[in-house]
N, C-alpha and C positions, 0 to 999 in steps of 0.2 A: 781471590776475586779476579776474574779476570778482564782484562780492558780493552777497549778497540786501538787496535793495534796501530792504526793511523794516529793514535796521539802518541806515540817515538817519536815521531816525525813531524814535532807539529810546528815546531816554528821556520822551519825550511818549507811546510806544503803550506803555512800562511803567509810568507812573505813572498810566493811565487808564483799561486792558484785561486782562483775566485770563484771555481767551476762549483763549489760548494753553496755559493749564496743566495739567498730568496727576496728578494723583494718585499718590502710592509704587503702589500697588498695581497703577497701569497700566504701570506703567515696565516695558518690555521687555530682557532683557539677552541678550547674546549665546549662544548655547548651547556655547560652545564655554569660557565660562567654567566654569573647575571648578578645585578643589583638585591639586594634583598629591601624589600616595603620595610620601613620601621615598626610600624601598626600592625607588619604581618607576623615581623618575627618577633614581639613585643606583645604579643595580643593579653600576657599576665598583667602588663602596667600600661594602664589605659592614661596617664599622666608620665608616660615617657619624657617627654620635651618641658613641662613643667613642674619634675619634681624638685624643688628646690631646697625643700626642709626635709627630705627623707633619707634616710642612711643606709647604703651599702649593705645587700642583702642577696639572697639567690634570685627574688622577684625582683630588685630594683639594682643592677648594678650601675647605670648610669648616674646616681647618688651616690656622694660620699659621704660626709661627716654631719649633712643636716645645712650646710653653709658654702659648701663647692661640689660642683660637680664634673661633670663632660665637657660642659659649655664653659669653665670658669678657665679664664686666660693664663697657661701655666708660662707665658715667657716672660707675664707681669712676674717680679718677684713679691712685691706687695701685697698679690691677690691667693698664693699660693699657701697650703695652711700650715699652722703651726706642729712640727711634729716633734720628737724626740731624738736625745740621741742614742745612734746604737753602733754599738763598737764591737771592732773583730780586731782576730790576728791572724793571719797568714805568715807560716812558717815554709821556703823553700829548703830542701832536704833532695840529694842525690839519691835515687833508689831503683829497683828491679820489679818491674809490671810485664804482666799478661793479660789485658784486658780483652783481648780477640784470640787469647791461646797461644800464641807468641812470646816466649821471651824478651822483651829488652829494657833496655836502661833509659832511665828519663828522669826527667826535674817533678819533683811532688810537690804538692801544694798540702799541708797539714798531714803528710805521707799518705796524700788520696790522689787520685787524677780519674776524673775531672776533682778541682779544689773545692772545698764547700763552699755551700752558696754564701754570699752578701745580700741581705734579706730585710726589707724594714717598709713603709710607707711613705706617702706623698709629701712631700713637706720636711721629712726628718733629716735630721743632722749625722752622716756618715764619717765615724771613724776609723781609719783602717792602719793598724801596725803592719807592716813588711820586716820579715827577720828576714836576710839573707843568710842561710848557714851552706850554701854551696859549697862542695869539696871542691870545685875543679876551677878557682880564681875567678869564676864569672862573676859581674854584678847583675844588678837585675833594677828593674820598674815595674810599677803596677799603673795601668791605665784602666779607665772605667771606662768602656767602650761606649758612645754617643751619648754621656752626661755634658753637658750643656758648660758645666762647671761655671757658671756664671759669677764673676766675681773673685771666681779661685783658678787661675788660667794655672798658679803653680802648681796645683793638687792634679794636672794632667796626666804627671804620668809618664812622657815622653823624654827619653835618654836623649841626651845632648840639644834639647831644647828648653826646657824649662826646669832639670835638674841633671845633675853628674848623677852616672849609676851607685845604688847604694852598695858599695863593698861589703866583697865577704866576711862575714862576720860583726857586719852592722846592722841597724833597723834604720825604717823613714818612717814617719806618721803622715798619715793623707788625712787630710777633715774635708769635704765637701754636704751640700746642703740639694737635695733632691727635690729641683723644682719641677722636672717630670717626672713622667710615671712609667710602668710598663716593663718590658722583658729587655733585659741586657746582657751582657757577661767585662769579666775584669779577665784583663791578658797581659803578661810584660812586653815592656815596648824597649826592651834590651834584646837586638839581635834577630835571631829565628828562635827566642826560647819559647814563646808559647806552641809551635811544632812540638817542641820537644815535652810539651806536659804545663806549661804554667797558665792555666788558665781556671773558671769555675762562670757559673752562670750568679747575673745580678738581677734581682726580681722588687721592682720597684711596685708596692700593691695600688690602687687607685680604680678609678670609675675605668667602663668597657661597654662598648654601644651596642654588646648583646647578652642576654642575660646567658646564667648557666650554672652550677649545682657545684662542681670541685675543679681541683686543677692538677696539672702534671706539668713540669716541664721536661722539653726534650733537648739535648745537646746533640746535633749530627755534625759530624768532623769525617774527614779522612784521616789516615795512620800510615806512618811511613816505622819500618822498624831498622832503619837505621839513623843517625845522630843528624840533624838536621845542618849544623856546622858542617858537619863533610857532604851532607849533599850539594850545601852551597858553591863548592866547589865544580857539582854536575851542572847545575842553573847556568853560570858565569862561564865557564871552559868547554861543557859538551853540552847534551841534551835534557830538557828541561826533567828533574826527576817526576817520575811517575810513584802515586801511591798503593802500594799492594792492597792495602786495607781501608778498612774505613770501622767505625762507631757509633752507636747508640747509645749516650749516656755513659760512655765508658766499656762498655760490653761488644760483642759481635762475635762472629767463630770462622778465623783464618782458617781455609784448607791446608795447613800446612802439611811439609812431610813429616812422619810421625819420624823416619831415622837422624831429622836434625834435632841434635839437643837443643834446641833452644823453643822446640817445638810441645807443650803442655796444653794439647786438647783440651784436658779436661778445665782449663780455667778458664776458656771461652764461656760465650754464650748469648742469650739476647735477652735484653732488657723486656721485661712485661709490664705493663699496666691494667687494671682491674675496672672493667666497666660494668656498672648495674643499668638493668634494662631501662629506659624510660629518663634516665638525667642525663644533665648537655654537663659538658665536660669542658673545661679552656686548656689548648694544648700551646705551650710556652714554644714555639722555633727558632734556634740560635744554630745558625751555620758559623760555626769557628773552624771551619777547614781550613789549610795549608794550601792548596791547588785549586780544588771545585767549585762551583755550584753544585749545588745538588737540588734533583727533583724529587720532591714529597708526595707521597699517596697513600691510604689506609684501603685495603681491601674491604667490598661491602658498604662501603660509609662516604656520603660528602660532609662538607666540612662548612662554615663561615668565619670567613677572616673578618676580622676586628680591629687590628693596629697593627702597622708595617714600621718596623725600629720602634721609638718611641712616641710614635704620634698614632691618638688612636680615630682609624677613617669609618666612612658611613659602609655598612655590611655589607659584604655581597657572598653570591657563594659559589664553590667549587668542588671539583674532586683531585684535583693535582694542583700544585703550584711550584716553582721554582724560586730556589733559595740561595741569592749570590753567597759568598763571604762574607763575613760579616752581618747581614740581615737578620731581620728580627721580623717574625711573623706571629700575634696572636691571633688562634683560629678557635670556634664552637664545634665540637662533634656530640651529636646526640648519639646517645647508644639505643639505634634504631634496629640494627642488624635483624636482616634475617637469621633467626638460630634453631630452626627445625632438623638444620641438617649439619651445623657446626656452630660452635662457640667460642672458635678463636681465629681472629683474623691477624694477619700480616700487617705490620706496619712496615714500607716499601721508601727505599732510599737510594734511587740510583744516580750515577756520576751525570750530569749536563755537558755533553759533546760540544767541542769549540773546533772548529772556529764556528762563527756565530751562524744562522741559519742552517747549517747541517743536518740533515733525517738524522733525527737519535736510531744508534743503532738497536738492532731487536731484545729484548730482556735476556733474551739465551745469552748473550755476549755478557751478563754480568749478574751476581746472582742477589736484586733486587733486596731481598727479604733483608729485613733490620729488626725488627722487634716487634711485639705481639699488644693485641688488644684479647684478654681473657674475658669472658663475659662469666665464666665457671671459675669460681677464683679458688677452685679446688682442682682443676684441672691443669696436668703438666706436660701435656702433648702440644706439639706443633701442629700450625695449622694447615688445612690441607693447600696445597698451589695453587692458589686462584690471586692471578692477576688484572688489570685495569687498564693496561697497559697502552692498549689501543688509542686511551685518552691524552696519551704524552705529548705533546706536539713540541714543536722547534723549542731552543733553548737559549729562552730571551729574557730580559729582567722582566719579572711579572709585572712591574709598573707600566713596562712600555704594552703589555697586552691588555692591561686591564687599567683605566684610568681613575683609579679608587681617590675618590674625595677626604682630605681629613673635617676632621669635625670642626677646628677650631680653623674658620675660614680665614685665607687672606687672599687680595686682588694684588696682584704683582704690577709697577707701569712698565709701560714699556721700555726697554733697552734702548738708548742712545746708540747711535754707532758708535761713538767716541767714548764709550766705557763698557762695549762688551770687547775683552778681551781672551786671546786665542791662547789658547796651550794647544805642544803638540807632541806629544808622547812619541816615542821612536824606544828601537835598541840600537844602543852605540855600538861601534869596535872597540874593545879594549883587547891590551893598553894602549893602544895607540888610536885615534879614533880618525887619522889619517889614512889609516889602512881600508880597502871595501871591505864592505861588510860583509859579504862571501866569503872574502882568505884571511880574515883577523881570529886572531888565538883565540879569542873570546868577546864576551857582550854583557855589556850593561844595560839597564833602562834607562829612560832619562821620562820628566813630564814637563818640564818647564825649556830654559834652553839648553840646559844640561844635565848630568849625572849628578842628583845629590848626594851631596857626601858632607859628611858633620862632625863635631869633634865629639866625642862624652867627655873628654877633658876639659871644653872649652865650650858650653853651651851657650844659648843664644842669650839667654841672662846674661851670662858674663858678658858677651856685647853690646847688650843693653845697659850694662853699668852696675850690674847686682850687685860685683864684687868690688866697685871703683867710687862707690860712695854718687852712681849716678853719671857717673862721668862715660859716656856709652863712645862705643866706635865704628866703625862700618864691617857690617859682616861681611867674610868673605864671598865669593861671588857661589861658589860648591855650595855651600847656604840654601840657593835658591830661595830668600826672599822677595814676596813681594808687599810693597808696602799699604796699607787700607788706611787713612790718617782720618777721612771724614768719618763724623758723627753719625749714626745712626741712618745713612745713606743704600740704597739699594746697589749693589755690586755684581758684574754678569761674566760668568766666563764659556767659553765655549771650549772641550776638552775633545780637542777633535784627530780622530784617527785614520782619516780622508785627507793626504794632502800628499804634495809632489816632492817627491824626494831631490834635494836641492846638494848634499855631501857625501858622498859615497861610504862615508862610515855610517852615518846615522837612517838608518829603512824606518818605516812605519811598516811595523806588525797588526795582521788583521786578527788580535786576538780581542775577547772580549776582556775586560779591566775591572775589575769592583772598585769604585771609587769612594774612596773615606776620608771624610772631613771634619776632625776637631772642633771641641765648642761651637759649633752651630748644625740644628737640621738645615736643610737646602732645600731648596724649590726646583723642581724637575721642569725646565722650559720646551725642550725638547729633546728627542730620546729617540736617535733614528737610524738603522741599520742601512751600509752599504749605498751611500752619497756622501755627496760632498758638501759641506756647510758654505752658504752662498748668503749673505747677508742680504737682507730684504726680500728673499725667497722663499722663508722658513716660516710659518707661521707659528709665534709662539703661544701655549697655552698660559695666560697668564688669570685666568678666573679659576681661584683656588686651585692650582695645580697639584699635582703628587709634591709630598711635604715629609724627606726624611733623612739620616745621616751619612747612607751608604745609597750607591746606586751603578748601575753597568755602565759603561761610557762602551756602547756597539763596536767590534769591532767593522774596520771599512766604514765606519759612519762618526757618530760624532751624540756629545751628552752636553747640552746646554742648562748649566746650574746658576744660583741664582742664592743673596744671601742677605739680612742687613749687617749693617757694623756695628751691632749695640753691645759687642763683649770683648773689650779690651782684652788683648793676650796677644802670644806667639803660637801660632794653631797649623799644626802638620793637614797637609792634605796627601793623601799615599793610596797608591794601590795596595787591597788588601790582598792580595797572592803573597803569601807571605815572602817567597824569594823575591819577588820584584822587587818590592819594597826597599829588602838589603840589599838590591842591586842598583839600587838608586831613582825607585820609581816615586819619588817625593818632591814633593818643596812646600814652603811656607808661607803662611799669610804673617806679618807685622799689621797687627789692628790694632789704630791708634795707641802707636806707640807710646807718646809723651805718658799715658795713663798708666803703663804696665807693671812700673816698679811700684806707683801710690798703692798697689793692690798688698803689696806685701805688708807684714807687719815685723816687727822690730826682731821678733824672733824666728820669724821664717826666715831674714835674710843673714840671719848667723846659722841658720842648720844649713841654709845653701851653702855659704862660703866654708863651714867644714866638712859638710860633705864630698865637695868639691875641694876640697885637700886631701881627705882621704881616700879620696877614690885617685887622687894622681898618683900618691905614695902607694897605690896600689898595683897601679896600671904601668906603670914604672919599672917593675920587675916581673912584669905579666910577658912571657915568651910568644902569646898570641900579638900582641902590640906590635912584633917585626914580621907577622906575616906580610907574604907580597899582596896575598888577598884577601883585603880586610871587610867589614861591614857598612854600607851608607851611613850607620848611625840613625835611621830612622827606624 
């Protein structure tokens, strides 16, 4: 694949040049975006909005079980329904994949990658086994990416905050209870291991505000085919790594040279899916990339999205959308296609150019096609080249272009000055952060007022008092906590990437940032490319705003989020680039702390405490422990 050549270079021409930026008001959007009528796109269930007693079907999917539906309040737990429970195991296992025709070595998940799904209904009871059987002394976590985990802040997931990594050769049992619904995936939050393979898609079933016949889900990632460990070395010391590859479900077909061994053609290839003429189809989007966004388009075909993460918003519809990190898009394709003259189209996935307002460069610069829609499901020819291309525009979070409504309303009050608080993301100099940032060996990130850095030895539990019978002590400041104590309170921060550089170690980089936030969706208040945040100048949307767990914070501009405090825990907020992150792109919310140990139960807080002996006895003789350059711990 090949890449615009200006991303080598990208954080020296973002910290220097602005000559790339567009203004909101140049921003072009595709025309094909628009609102969809409910009545219009519903026209089978003339009791849309009033089915209360009917159950989940291809004509009625805004019905669930006859007693909940689209409208019933999923952050009530009370109101959410009764499900079952359903239990899995994931086994991590060292092994050798060619999913894009490439050899190499990666962490497997039940010796698959992507892992198999975790799969169940609205309401039910998830339990998940984690074996760690790693050869090479890593531990590992499993996080459920924007589960709410209400209630179970421990069943999060995250290394050195709310458990020690489980060591080689042990298990962890996770139990969470899904009070949303919708399209997710599960990733370890040990390190850059989901780079490296551990991840799988989490498919929560439940009501969807357009109706439609079957489903697929899709996984789009980029593919680096070297050990993400050693690239973090490129991140932190030189230039940020670049991915040669990228994915479909696991699939895709590197050019590779056929004279490298390592090079097996033949085990490429691309993912297809089977369309019958005449039914709508729900296509599951989970960007688990390492570096990207990525922008989505099907040759032939628009699309309606229906829920962005796990909240699901009123229809509208398109033919391209952009998909940060992390993000989660369900979309309706009808298989309308014209096929007089072909019956298989492209499914098109190409990289989103940063810095932010940028011309995407032209399709010839990278070779779009990812996987196929067969309408001939006997047919094993490629499709012919026809692209859409023309419809791409700037590479922005679709929320900022498209102001999509969720269904289950709320009105936000306004922000107090005296409790919206600023974050300000920079790259430090390391190791010394005295040094300018021009001539320093190397660079960390920071989003709060420093570099996060954490212990897995020594989690925030353990400062909280897990292991002291409650007796907690002040975390250290590398922590990056901030504390949330009030009840059920509205909370505003401003994560702003517009300010004046006041230490010559620490720049603001104009890159864009996927922003992810633990146990809580967020409220998108404002979302604004290339200014400066000026308090009382900004008009914020505060009547049902965009409502979800991940979101861009603009480079050169600034991402105004918003949240309540109704879920007790210790909850990471991090950019999802996956290097950033272990470079210290983090920090913590403590929300209403006094509540966080009552969560535990008598036997949770003894698998913490041996876990967390066995992982020190572990890490203890781990030769990675004296490297000079370790991981944030986020």
């Amino acid at each position: 694949m090949r890449l615009h050549s200006a991303l080598k270079s990208l954080l020296i021409g973002a910290a220097t040049s602005s000559a790339l930026f567009v203004r909101r008001a140049e921003i072009s959007t595709s025309p094909v975006r628009e609102l969809v009528s409910r009545t219009d796109n519903e026209k089978n269930d003339s009791n849309y909005e009033l089915s209360l007693s009917c159950r989940n079907s291809p004509e009625h999917r805004a019905c669930w079980d006859g007693e909940h539906n689209l409208w019933t309040n999923y952050e009530d737990i009370s109101k959410v329904p009764t499900g079952e429970l359903r239990k899995f195991e994931l086994t991590l296992t060292n092994g050798w994949i060619a999913p894009d025709g490439y050899n190499v070595s990666k962490i497997l998940v039940n010796g698959q990658y992507p892992g198999p799904p975790i799969e169940g209904n609205w309401g039910d009871t998830f339990e998940i086994v984690v074996h760690n059987q790693l050869s090479d002394g890593n531990g590992t976590s499993i996080h459920f990416h924007g589960i709410s985990q209400l209630g179970t802040n421990r069943m999060d997931g995250t290394s050195g905050v709310v458990q020690c990594p489980i060591p080689p050769g042990q298990s962890m049992t996770y139990q969470w209870r899904a009070n949303q619904y919708g399209t997710s995936w599960y990733h370890s939050h040990f390190s850059l291991q989901y780079t490296n393979g551990v991840l799988g898609p989490l498919i929560i079933h439940g009501p969807t505000s357009a109706n439609y016949d079957e489903e697929y889900t899709l996984m789009l990632s980029d593919w680096y085919h070297v050990s993400a460990f050693t690239l973090f070395y490129s991140e932190v010391l030189g230039s940020p790594p670049i991915p040669p590859s990228k994915l479909l479900n696991g699939k895709w077909k590197f050019p590779c040279n056929s004279t490298d061994p390592q090079c097996v053609p033949n085990e490429g290839g691309f993912t297809d899916f089977k369309f019958e003429k005449g039914k709508k189809y729900k296509l599951r989007l989970i960007n688990t990339s390492t570096t990207y966004m990525q922008t989505f388009w099907i040759d032939g075909h628009t699309f309606t999205v229906t829920a962005a993460d796990l909240v699901s918003i009123e229809p509208y519809k398109t033919d391209v959308i952009n998909i940060a990190i992390g993000q989660r898009y369900d979309i309706i394709v009808e298989a309308n296609a014209e096929t007089s003259k072909q019956s298989n189209f492209w499914i098109n996935m190409k990289t989103c150019v940063i810095p932010p307002g940028a011309t995407p460069p032209e399709c010839s610069t990278e070779d779009a096609r990812t996987g196929i829609i067969r309408y001939d499901s006997n047919s094993t020819e490629d499709p012919p080249r026809i692209s859409n291309c023309a419809n791409i525009q700037v590479c922005h979070d679709e929320s900022s272009i498209v102001s999509f409504k969720p269904i289950i309303k709320k009105t936000v009050p306004m922000p107090p000055a005296s409790v919206l608080q600023e974050l300000f993301p920079a790259s430090d100099s390391w190791p010394d952060e005295s040094i300018p940032w021009n001539q320093s060996t190397g660079h960390r990130w920071n989003m709060g007022n420093e570099t996060f850095f954490g212990d897995w030895s020594n989690p925030t539990y353990t400062y909280l008092g897990a292991e002291s019978g409650g007796q907690s002590k002040p975390l250290p400041e590398s922590y990056e906590a901030i504390y949330l104590n009030g009840k059920d309170e509205w909370v505003y921060f401003v994560i702003n990437a517009n300010w004046t550089q006041t230490r010559p170690g620490r720049m603001p980089i104009t890159l864009d940032h996927p922003i992810h936030l633990h146990g809580h969706d967020f409220v998108i208040l404002a979302q604004i490319t290339n200014e400066q945040f000026q308090q009382g100048a900004i008009k914020f949307n505060l009547d049902n705003p965009v409502r979800r767990d991940t979101a861009v914070m603009p480079g050169g501009g600034f991402l105004v989020i918003a949240f309540e405090t109704n879920n007790p825990g210790a909850w990471l907020m991090h950019c999802h680039i996956a290097f950033h992150s272990s470079a210290g792109f983090a920090l913590q919310f403590i929300e209403r702390e006094s509540e966080i140990l009552g969560l535990m139960s008598g036997s949770e807080a003894k698998q913490f405490h041996d876990q967390c002996g066995a992982w020190r006895e572990a890490w203890e003789v781990n030769p990675a422990r004296l490297a000079s350059l370790q991981d944030s711990g986020a």
